[in-house]
N, CA, C and O atoms as a GROMACS GRO file, in nm:
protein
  196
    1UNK      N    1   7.925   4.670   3.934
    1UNK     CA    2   7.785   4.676   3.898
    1UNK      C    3   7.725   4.536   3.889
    1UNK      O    4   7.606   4.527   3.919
    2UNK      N    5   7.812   4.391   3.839
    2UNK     CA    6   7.771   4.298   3.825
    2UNK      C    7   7.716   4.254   3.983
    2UNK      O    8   7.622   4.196   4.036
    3UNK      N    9   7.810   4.306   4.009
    3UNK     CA   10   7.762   4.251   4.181
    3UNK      C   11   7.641   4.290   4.242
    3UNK      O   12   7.577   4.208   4.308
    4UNK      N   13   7.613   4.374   4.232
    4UNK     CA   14   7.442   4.491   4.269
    4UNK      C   15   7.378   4.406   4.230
    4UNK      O   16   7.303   4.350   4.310
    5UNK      N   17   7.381   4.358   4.077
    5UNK     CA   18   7.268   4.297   4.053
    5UNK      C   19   7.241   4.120   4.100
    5UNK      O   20   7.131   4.065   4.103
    6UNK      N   21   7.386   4.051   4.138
    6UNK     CA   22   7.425   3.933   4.177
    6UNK      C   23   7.342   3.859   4.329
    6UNK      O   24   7.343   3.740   4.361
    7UNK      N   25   7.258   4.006   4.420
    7UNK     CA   26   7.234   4.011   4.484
    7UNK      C   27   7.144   3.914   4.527
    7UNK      O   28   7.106   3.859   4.424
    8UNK      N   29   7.083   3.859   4.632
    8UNK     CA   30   6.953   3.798   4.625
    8UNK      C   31   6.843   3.854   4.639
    8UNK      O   32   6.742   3.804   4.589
    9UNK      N   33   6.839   4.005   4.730
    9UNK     CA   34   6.745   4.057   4.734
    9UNK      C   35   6.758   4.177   4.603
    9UNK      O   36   6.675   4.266   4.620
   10UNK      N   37   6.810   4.189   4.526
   10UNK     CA   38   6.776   4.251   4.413
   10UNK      C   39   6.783   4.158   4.326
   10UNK      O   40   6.802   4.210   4.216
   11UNK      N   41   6.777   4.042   4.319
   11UNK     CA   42   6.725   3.967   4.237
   11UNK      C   43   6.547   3.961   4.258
   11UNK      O   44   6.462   3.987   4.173
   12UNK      N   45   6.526   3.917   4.402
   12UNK     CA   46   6.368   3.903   4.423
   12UNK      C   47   6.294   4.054   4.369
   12UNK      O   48   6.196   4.073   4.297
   13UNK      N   49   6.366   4.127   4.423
   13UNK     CA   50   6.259   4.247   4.384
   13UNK      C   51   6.266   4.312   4.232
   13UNK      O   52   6.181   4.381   4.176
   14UNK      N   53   6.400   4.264   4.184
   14UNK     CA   54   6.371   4.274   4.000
   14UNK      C   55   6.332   4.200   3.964
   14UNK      O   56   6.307   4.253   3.856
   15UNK      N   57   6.280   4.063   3.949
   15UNK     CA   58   6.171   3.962   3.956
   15UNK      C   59   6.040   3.977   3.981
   15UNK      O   60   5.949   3.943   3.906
   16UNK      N   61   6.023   4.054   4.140
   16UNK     CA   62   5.891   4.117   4.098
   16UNK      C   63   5.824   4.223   4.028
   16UNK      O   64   5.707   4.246   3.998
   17UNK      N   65   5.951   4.290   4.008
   17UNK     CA   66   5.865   4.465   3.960
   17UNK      C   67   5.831   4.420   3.797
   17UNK      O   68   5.738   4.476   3.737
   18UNK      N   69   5.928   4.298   3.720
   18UNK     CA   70   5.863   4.275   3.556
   18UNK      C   71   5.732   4.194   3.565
   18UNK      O   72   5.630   4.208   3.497
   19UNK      N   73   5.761   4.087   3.687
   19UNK     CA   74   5.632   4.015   3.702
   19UNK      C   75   5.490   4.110   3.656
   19UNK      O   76   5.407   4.110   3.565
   20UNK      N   77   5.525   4.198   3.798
   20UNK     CA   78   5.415   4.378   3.820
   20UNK      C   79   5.374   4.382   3.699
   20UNK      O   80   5.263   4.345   3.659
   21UNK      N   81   5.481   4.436   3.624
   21UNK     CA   82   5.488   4.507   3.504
   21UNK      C   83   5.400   4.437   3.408
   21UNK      O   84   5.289   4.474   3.371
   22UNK      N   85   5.460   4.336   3.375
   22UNK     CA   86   5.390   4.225   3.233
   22UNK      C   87   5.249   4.203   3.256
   22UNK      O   88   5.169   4.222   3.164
   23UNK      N   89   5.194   4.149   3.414
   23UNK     CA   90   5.115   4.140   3.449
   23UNK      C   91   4.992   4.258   3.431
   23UNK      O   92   4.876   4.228   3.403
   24UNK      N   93   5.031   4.371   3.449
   24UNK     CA   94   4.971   4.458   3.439
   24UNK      C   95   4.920   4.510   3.303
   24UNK      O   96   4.810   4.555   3.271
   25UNK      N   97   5.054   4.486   3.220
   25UNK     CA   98   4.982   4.500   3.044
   25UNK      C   99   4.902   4.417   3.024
   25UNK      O  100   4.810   4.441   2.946
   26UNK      N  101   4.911   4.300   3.083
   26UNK     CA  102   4.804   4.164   3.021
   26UNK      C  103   4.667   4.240   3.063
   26UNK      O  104   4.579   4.252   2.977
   27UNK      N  105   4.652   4.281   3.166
   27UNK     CA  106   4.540   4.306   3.247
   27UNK      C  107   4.481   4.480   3.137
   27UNK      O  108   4.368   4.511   3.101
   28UNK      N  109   4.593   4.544   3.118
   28UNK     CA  110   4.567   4.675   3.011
   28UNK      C  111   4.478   4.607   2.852
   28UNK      O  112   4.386   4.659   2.789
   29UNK      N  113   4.542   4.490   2.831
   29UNK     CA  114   4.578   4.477   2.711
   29UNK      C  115   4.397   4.379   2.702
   29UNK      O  116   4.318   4.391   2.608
   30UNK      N  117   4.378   4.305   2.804
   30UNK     CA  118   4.208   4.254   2.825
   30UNK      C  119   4.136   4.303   2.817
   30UNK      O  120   4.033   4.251   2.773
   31UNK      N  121   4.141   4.490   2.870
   31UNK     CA  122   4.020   4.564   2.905
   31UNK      C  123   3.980   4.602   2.804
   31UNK      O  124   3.862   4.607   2.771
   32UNK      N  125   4.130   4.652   2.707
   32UNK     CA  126   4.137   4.674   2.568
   32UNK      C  127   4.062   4.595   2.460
   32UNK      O  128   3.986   4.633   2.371
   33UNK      N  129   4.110   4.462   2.500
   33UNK     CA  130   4.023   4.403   2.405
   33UNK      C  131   3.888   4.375   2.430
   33UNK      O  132   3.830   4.360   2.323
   34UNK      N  133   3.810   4.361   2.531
   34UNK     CA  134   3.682   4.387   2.616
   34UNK      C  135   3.640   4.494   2.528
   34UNK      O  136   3.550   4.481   2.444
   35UNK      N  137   3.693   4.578   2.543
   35UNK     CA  138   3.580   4.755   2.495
   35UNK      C  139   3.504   4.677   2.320
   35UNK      O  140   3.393   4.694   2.269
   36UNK      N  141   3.612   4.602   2.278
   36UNK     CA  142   3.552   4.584   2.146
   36UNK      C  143   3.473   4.477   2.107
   36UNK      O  144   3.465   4.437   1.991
   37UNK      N  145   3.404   4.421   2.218
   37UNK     CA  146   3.321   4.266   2.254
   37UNK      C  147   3.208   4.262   2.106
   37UNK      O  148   3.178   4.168   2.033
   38UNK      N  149   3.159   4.437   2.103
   38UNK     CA  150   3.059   4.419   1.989
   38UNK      C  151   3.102   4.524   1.882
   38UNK      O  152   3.193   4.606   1.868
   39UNK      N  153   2.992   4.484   1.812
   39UNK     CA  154   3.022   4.560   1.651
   39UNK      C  155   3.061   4.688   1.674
   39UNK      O  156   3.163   4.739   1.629
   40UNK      N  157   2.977   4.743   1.747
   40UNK     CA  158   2.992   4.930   1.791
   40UNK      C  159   3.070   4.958   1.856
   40UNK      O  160   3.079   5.080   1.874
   41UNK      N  161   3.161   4.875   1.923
   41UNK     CA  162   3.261   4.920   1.972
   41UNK      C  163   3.230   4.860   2.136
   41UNK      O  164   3.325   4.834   2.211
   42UNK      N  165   3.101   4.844   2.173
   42UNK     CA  166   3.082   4.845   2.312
   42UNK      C  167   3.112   4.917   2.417
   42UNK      O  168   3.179   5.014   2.383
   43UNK      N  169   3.092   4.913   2.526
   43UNK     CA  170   3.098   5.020   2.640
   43UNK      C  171   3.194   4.983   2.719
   43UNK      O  172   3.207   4.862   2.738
   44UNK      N  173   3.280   5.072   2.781
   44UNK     CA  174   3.362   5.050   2.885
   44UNK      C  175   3.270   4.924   2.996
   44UNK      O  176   3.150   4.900   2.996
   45UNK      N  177   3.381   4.860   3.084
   45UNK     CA  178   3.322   4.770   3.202
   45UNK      C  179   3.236   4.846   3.260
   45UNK      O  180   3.117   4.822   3.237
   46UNK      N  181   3.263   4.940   3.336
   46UNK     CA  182   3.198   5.002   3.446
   46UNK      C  183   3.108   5.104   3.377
   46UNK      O  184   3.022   5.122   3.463
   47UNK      N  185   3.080   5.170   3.291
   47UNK     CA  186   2.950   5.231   3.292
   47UNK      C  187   2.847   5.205   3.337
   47UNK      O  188   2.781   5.287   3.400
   48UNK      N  189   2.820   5.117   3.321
   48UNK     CA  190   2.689   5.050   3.391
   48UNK      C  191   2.651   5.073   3.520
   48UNK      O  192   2.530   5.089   3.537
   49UNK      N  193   2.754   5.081   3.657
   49UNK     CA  194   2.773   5.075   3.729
   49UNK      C  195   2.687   5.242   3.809
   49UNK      O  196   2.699   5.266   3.929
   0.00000   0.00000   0.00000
């Protein structure tokens, strides 16, 4: 099993999928904090739209 992971190309692509991953909460975790810009809570981004 050590070896599977010893790989180079399963190194690159488990490298990218946490990159994906983390990246993607940051981006969850902005919108999140966005909704609450004002006192009332504020509006989603895109309503407006």
């Amino acid at each position: 099993m050590k070896n599977f992971f010893k790989q180079p190309n399963v190194q690159y692509w488990g490298k990218f999928f946490l990159k994906t991953v983390f990246y993607f909460g940051i981006l969850l975790m902005l919108i999140y904090l966005y909704h609450y810009k004002n006192i009332d809570g504020g509006s989603f981004i895109y309503n407006e739209f």
